[in-house]
N, C-alpha and C positions, 0 to 999 in steps of 0.2 A: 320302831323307827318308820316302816311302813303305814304303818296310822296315823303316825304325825303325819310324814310327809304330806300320805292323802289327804286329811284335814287344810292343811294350810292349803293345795293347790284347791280342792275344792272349794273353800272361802272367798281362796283370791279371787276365783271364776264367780261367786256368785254376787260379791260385795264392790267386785272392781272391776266389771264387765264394760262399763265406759270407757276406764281406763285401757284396757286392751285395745276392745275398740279405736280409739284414739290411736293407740303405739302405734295398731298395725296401718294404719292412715296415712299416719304422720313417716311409717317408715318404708313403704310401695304405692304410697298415693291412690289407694283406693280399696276395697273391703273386700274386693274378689278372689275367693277362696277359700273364705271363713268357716264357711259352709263345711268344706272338706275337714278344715282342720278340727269340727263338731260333732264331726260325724252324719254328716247328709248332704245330700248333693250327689255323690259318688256316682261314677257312669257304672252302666252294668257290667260286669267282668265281661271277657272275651275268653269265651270255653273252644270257639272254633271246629266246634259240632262233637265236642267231646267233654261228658260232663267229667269226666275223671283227671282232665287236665290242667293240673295246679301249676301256680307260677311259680317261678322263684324269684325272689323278691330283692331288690338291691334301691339301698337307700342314701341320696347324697344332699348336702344341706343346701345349697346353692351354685350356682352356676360352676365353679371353679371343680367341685367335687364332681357335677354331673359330668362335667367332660372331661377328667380324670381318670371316669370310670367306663366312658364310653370305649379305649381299645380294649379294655379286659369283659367290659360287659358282650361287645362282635366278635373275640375271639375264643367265648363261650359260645354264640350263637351259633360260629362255623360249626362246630362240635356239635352242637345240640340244635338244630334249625327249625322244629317240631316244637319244642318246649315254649311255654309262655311266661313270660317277660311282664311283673311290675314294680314302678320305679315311684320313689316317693322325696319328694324335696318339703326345703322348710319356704320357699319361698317365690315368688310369683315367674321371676326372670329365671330362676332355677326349670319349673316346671314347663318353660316355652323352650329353655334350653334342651329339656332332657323330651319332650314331645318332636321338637327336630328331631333330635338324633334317634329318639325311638320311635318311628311312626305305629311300630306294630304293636307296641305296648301301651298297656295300662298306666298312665301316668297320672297319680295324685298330690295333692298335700300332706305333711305327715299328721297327722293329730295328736293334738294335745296329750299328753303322757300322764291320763286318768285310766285307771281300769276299767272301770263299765267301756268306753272308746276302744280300748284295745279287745275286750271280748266280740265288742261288735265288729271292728276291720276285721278280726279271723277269721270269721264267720260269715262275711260277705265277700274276703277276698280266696279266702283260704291257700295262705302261702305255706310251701315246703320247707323252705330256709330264708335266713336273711343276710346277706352281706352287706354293712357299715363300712360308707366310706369316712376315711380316718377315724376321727376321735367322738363320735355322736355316742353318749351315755346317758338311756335315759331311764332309770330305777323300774318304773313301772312297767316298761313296755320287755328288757330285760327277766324280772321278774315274769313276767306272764311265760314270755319262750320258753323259758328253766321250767314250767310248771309244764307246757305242753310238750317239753324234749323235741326240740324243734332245733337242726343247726342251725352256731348261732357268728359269724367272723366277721372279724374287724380286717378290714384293708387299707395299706397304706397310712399303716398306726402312727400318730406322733404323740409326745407326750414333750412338753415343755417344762422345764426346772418349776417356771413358778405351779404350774397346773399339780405339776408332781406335791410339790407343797401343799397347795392345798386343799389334795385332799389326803395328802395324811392328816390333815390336823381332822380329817370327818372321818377315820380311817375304820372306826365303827359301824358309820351306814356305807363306805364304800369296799369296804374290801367284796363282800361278798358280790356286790355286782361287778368289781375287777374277775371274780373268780366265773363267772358266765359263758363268755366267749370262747366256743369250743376250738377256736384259733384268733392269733393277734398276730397279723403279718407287718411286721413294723418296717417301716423307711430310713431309718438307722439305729446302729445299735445301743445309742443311749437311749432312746424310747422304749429298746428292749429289754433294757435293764431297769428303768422306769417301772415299767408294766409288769416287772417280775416283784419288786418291791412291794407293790399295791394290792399284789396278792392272786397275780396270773399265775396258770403254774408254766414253769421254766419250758417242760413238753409241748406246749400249746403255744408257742412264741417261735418264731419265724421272721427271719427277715430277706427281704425282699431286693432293696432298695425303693426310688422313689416313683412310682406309677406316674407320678407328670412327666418323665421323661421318654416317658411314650403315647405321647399324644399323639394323637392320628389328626390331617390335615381334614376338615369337615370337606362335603360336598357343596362345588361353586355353585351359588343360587343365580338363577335367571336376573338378577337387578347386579350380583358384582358383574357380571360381563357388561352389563347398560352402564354403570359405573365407572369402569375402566374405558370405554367411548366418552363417557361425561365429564374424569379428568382430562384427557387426554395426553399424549405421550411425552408432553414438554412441561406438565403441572409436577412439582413437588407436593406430594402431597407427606404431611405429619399428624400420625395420630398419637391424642394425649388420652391416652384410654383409662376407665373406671376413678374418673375425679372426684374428690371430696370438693366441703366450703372450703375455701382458702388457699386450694390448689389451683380454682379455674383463672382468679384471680394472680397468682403467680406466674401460671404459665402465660397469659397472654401482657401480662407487666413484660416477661421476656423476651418473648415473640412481638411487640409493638418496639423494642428497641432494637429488633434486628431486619425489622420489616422497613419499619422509618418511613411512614407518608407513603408506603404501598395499601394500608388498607383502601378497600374500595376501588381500585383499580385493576389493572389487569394483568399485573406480574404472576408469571408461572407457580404461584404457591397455592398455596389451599391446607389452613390445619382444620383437622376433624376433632372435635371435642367432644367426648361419650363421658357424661357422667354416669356413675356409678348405679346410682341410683331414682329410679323413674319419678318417684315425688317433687325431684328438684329440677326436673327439665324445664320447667315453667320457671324457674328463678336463674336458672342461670341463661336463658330465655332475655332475660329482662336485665341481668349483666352486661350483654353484648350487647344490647339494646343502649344500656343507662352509655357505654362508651362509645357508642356510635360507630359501632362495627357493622360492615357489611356481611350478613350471615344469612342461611335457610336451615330452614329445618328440615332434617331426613325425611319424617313423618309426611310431612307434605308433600315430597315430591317422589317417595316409595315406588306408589304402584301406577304413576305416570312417570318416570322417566325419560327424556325427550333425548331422541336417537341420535341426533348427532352433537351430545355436548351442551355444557352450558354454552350459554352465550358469554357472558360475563361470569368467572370463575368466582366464588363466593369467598371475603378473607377466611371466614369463617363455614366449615358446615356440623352441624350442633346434631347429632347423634341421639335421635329423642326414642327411639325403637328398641325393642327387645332383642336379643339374641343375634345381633347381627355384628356385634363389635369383632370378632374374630375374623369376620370377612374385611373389613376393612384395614386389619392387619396384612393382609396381602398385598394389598394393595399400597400401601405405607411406602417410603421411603426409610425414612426410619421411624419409630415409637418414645412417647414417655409415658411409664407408667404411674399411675394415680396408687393413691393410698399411702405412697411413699416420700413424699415432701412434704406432710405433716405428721406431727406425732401423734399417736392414738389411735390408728387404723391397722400398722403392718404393711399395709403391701396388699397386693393382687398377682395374678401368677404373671412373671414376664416369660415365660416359657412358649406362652400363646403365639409369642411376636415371633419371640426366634426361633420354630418352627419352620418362618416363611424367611428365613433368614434375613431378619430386621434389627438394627443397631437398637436397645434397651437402654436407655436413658432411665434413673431412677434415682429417688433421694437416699437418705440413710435409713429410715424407718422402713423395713423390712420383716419384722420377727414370722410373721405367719408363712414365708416361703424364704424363709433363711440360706436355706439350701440352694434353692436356685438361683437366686440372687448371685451367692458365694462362687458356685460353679462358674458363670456366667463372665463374673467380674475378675475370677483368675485364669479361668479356663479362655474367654475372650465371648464379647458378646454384650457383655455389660459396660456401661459408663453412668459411673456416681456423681453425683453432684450434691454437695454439702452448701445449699442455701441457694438464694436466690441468686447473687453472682455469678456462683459458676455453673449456676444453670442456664443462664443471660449465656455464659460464655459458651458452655457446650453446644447450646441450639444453633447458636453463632457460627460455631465449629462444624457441626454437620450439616447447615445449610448449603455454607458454602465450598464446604472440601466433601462431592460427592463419592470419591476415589475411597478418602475415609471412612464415608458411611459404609460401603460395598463391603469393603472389607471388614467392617467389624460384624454386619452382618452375615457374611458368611462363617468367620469366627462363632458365632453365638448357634446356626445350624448345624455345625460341628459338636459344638458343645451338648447339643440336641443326642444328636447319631451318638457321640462317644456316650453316655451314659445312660442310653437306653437297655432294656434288657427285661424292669423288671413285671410286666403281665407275665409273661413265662413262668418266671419264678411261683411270682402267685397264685398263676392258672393251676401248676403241678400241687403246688399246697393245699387249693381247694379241693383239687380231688383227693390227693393221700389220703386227707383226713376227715373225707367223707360227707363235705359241707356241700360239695356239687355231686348229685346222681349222675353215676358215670351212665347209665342207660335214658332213655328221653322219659318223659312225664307225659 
């Protein structure tokens, strides 16, 4: 099955190289990185005058996972301060995210899941161990660790019903890479039971709870404080953060019906719109634009910021920037999060928001943070919205009842506090069972 496999991904690579090309284009607006994920490019390790100082290695696919991973990754740090740190994402906004938060680390792209690629990363990085955030499985790279006995843990495990399905129906080529992981510290206990079906053994499974619920507040950058001078203290501001197509579109249908002949003028609001993803800042660009919105673009006015405020508060400010969406969460009044008012995305973490204790507006399409969602919207914090109406209505609603906002807001920071705990849990996992060198490297 391993020969298949390889065959087919080496094929794809050599017969459908455009087509990649193209995906990765068409899906971060530009090619930067590819290199890494080829195997070339790589910065040179950081030995730090000691050649015998291996990293340890933790891997998160994108944005949500890299800072998921950041209070377990500094609360190893504290422990280990000596030890050297690399971090590997699948994707572009991932790796600006995980370069913030780790300046002192090696941060790459992950590479393509070919063997000759994986003999060459160990050999140039030479990692001790690797912890996987949540659910990243990938045959070859899996395989290769099993062969060098190298720890190998999953953290923050989920397994989803359909995921569960299917790969029992592969349960031939998957069990044995289920069987891999010398720990699976799962986020509930039906992933745990998942993961045991698939061929974990029961010993090696742990659970946790959910690592987003201990997210650590990032460090204020020198532009949110010029930011909070350039709302100023009488602007509403609302962030609709990580939008798809069809969502930028809904929210401001909503927002033009609650705004009513304020665009363009100078009423105390201001919504911030961050799409998701960088390829589409130029189209949704040309949205605001085609409705004749008043708007700037972050990008433009980043690294001049004018000290005392706009002059004219923009309807709109269009979020065109990497890694900075969480800061503007702070700043927020309240939040709607993206990925969740159309079908076929899930969700994005709304955890981020109420952190800063920020009312979470969201649709029904949820699946990939099911959890916090659920906490949120029972525990307090959340507000759903089933369609475009009573999304009209909610934004309606917390525009104008700020008393409401506050309060749900801090609801949802509660909800934050009550169900933190699990870095602990996991921090003690990785060492019992051997995945973290309790001595420095």
């Amino acid at each position: 099955m391993f020969i298949l496999y390889n065959t087919i991904l080496t094929l794809l690579l050599l017969f459908l190289w455009p087509l990649l090309l193209w995906y990765m284009y068409r899906r971060q607006g530009s090619l930067v990185g590819m290199g890494e994920r080829l195997g070339w490019g790589w910065p040179q390790p950081r030995l730090r005058g000691l050649e015998s100082r291996r990293p340890v290695w933790f891997h998160g696919a994108s944005v949500g996972e890299v800072q998921m991973l950041v209070p377990l990754v500094r609360a190893w740090q504290d422990e280990n301060p000596e030890s050297a740190l690399l971090v590997t994402t699948m994707t572009l906004t991932g790796r600006e995210t995980a370069r913030q938060a780790f300046p002192q680390a090696q941060v790459v792209m992950m590479p393509l899941d070919l063997p000759f690629l994986w003999e060459r990363f160990f050999r140039y990085f030479r990692p001790i161990t690797l912890v996987v955030a949540e659910t990243e499985l990938w045959p070859n790279l899996f395989n290769f660790i099993k062969r060098q006995r190298l720890p190998l843990a999953l953290v923050n495990a989920r397994l989803s019903r359909k995921s569960f399905v299917d790969y029992q129906i592969f349960d031939f080529f998957t069990k044995s890479m289920f069987s891999v992981p010398d720990l699976v510290i799962v986020q509930d206990r039906v992933s745990g039971a998942r993961f045991a079906g698939l061929g974990t053994p029961a010993d090696k499974i742990v659970f946790s709870g959910n690592l987003k619920f201990d997210l650590l507040p990032p460090l204020v950058p020198d532009f949110e404080i010029d930011c909070q001078v350039l709302f100023g203290r009488d602007v509403q501001v609302v962030v609709a953060g990580s939008t798809h197509p069809g969502e930028e579109e809904m929210i401001l249908a909503a927002w033009d019906k609650n705004i009513s002949g304020r665009f363009g003028n100078t009423e105390p609001v201001c919504l911030v719109l961050a799409p998701r993803h960088p390829h589409r800042f130029a189209a949704v660009a040309e949205l605001l634009r085609g409705r004749g919105i008043d708007f700037l673009r972050f990008s433009e006015i980043k690294d001049s910021l004018p000290a005392s405020g706009f002059y004219k508060v923009p309807a709109v400010l269009l979020l065109d920037t990497l890694g900075d969406l969480i800061h503007f969460y702070r700043l927020a009044n309240f939040t709607i999060i993206g990925g969740t008012l159309i079908p076929g995305v899930g969700g994005h973490n709304p955890l981020e928001a109420a952190l800063f204790a920020r009312a979470v507006i969201h649709g029904v399409n949820v699946a990939n943070f099911k959890d916090g969602f659920k906490f949120l919207d029972e525990q307090g914090g959340g507000l759903p919205v089933a369609g475009k109406k009573e999304l009209e209505i909610m934004l309606g609603r917390c525009l104008k009842d700020q008393e409401f906002v506050r309060d749900v807001g801090c609801q949802a920071q509660a909800t934050i506090e009550r169900n933190r705990g699990a870095v602990q849990r996991t921090l003690t996992a990785l060492y019992d069972k051997g995945i973290f060198p309790v001595k420095h490297i």
